[in-house]
Each structure stands twice: as structure tokens, then as C-alpha cells.
C-alpha positions as CSV (number, residue, x, y, z in Angstrom):
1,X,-20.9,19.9,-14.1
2,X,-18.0,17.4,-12.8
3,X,-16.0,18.5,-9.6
4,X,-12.9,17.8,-11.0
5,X,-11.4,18.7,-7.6
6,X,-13.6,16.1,-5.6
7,X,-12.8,13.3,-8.8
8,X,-8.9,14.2,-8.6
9,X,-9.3,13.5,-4.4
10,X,-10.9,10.2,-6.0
11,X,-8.1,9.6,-8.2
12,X,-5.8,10.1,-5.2
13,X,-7.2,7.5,-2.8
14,X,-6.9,5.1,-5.5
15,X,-3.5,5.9,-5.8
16,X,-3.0,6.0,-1.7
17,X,-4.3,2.8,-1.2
18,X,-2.1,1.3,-3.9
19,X,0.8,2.6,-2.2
20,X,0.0,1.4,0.8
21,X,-1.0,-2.3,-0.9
22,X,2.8,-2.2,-1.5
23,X,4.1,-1.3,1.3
24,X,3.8,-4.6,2.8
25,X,5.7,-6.7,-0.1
26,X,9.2,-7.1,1.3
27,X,12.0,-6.2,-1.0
28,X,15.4,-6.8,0.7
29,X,15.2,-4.1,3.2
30,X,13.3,-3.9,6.9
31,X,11.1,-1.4,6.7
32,X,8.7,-0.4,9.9
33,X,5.8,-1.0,7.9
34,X,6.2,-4.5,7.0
35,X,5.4,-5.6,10.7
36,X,3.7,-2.6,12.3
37,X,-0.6,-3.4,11.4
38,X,0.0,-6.9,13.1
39,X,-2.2,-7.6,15.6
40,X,-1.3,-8.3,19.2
41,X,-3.5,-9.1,21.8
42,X,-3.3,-6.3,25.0
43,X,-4.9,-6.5,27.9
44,X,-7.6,-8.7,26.0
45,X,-8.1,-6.3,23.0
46,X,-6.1,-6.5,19.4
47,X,-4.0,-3.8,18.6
48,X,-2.0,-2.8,15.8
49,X,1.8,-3.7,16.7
50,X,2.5,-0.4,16.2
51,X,0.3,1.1,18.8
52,X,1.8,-1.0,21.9
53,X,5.4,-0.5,21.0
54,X,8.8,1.3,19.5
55,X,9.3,-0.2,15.9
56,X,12.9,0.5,14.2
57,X,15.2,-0.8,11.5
58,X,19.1,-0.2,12.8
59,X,20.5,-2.2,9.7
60,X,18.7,-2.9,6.8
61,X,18.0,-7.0,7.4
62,X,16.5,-6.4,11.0
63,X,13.6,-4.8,12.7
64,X,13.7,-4.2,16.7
65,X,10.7,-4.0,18.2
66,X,10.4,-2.8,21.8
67,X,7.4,-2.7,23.8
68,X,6.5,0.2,25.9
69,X,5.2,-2.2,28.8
70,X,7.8,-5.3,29.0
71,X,4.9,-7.9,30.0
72,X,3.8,-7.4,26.5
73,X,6.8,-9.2,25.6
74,X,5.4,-12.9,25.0
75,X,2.4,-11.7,23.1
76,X,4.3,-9.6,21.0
77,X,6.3,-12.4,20.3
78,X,3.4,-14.7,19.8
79,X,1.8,-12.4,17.3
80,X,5.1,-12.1,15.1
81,X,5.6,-15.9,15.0
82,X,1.8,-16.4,14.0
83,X,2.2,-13.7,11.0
84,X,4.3,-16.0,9.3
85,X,6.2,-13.6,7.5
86,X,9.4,-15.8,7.8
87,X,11.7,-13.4,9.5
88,X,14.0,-15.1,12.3
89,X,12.2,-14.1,15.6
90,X,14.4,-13.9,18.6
91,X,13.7,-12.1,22.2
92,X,16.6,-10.3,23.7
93,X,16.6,-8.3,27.1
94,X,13.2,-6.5,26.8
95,X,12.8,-6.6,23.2
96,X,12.1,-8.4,20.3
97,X,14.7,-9.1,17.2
98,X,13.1,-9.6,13.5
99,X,16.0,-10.8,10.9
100,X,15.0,-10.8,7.5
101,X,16.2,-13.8,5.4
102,X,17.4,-12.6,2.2
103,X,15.1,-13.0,-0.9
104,X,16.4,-15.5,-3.6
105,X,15.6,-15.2,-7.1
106,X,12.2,-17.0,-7.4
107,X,11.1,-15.2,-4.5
108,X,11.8,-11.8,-5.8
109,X,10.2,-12.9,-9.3
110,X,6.3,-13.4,-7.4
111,X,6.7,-10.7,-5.5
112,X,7.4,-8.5,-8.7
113,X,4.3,-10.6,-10.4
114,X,2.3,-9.3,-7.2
115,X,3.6,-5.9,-7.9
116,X,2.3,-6.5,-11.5
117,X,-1.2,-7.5,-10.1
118,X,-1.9,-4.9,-7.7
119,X,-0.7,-2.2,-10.2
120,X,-3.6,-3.7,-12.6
121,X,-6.3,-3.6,-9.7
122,X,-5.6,0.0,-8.9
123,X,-5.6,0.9,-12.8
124,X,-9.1,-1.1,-13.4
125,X,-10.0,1.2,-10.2
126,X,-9.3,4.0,-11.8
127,X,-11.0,2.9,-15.4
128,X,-13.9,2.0,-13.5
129,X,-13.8,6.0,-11.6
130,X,-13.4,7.0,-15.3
131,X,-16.1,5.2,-16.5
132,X,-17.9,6.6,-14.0
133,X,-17.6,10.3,-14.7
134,X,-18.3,9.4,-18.3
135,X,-21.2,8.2,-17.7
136,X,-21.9,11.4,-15.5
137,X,-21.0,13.7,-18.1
138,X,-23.4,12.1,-20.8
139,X,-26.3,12.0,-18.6
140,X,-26.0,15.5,-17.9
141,X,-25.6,16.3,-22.2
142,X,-28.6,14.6,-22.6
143,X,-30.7,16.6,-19.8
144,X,-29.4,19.3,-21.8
145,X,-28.0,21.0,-18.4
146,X,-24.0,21.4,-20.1
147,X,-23.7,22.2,-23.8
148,X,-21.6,19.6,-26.2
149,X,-18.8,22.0,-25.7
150,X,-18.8,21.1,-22.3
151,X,-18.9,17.4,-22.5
152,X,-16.2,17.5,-24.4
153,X,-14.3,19.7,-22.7
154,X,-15.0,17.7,-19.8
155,X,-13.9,14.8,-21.3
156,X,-10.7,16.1,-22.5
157,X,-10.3,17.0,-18.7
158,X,-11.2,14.1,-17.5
159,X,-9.0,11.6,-19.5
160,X,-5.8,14.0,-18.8
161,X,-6.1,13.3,-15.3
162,X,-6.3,9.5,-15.8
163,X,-3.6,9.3,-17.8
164,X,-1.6,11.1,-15.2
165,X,-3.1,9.0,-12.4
166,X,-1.9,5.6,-14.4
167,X,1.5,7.4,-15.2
168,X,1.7,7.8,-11.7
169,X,0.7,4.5,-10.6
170,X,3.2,2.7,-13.0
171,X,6.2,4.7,-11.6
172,X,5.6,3.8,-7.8
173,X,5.3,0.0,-9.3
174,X,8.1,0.4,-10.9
175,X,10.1,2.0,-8.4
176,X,8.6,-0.9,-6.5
177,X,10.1,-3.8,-8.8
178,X,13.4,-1.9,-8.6
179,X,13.9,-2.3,-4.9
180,X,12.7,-5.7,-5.0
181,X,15.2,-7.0,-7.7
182,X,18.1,-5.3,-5.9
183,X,20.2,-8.0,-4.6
């Protein structure tokens, strides 16, 4: 028999990671999360930007960044430039500035079309999970250890929660697209 508990935990990571996949497409707002993975070399190790400093957004086109050791300054700095994520980087007294250009209309158009994209890997993800527990579910008809009641059952159960899982997944894309084409 399918753990439909241990497949919806699946479903869920699938869904997770998706979310996260987006958090890093700028729409028109700073957001912490847009700089805060970036590596930054401390005291000869890479660490997430996040983990070596304050990260805040006090208007909605900039990101301070503040390290909690002031030497780290210049490699912070460093890092950001090297992302290349096209903010406007400037140093100020013991911290570091970020100032979002604002996104004009082509911009906003790929970044929807990546939107698009990722929403179609994570639904192929969850097709291929699907396909998966088909398969599962046949194999275990045929060994005769559920009845055909059960399969079908099963599969009833199992395409209700993909179809919510791909509802799901459209609405944070969408919600996505929204932000990015607000102006």
C-alpha cells in the first residue's frame, strides 16, 4: 500500500523548492532573500552572506547589509559586485548600500517567461512523482498484495493530491507574475 502521508511530504518538497526557485527572481521590491545565499569569503572560508551579517530592506528599492565584524566590509563588497545582480553597490560608514534599479518592461516580460519555466519544471516533477506511484500501485495489483478496489482507490487518491499540488503550484506562480508586473 502507498504512504500517502510520506508521498504528500514528496509533493511538498517539490512545491518548497519551487518556492524557493522564485525567491530569487526580483520583482520591483528588495527582498532579503535576493542577496542573502551569496557567497563571501571569511577568514578564508565561503559563507552564505547571510551568515556573516544583518540583511534589511528599509524602503522597498534598497537592501542594507551590515556586517557583524566591520573588516568584512571589502569582501562583502567584493562578493556583491561579483554577483552581478545589477543593483547600485555603494559602502557607507560600516555598511554596505544595495539600490535596486527599477525593472522596465522587457525585463519584467523574461522574468515572468522564467516564472513560466520554473513553474513547468516543478509540475513535470510532480508528473514524474505521479508516475511514480502509478507505477507502484500496479506492481503491487499484479503481485496480487492490494485488490483492484484498492488500486483504484489508490489511484483516485493519488491524482486528487496532484491536482491540488499543480493548483497549488500555479497560484504561487501566479502570485509571482503579479508582483513582477507591478510597476
Amino acid at each position: 500500500m502507498i504512504n500517502f502521508i510520506e508521498e504528500e511530504k514528496e509533493f511538498k518538497k517539490i512545491l518548497d523548492h519551487f518556492t524557493e526557485e522564485l525567491k530569487v527572481i526580483r520583482t520591483g521590491r528588495s527582498h532579503a532573500s535576493l542577496v542573502e545565499n551569496i557567497m563571501v569569503d571569511s577568514y578564508g572560508a565561503q559563507m552564505p552572506l547571510s551568515h556573516v551579517s544583518a540583511i534589511s530592506t528599509p524602503d522597498p528599492k534598497s537592501i542594507i547589509v551590515k556586517p557583524w565584524d566591520k573588516s568584512m566590509l571589502p569582501a562583502i563588497e567584493s562578493a556583491l559586485q561579483k554577483s552581478n545582480l545589477g543593483f547600485s553597490i555603494i559602502a557607507e560608514a560600516g555598511q554596505v548600500r544595495l539600490t535596486l534599479p527599477p525593472l522596465n518592461e522587457e525585463r519584467r516580460k523574461e522574468f515572468v517567461k522564467l516564472v513560466g519555466k520554473k513553474m513547468e519544471d516543478a509540475k513535470i516533477s510532480l508528473r514524474k512523482r505521479r508516475d511514480d506511484i502509478r507505477k507502484t500501485i500496479l506492481d503491487e495489483e499484479r503481485a496480487k498484495t492490494i485488490s483492484e478496489d484498492q488500486k483504484f482507490s489508490q489511484n483516485e487518491k493519488m491524482e486528487k493530491m496532484t491536482e491540488e499540488f499543480n493548483k497549488k503550484i500555479e497560484d504561487v506562480s501566479a502570485k509571482k507574475e503579479k508582483e513582477l508586473m507591478e510597476v
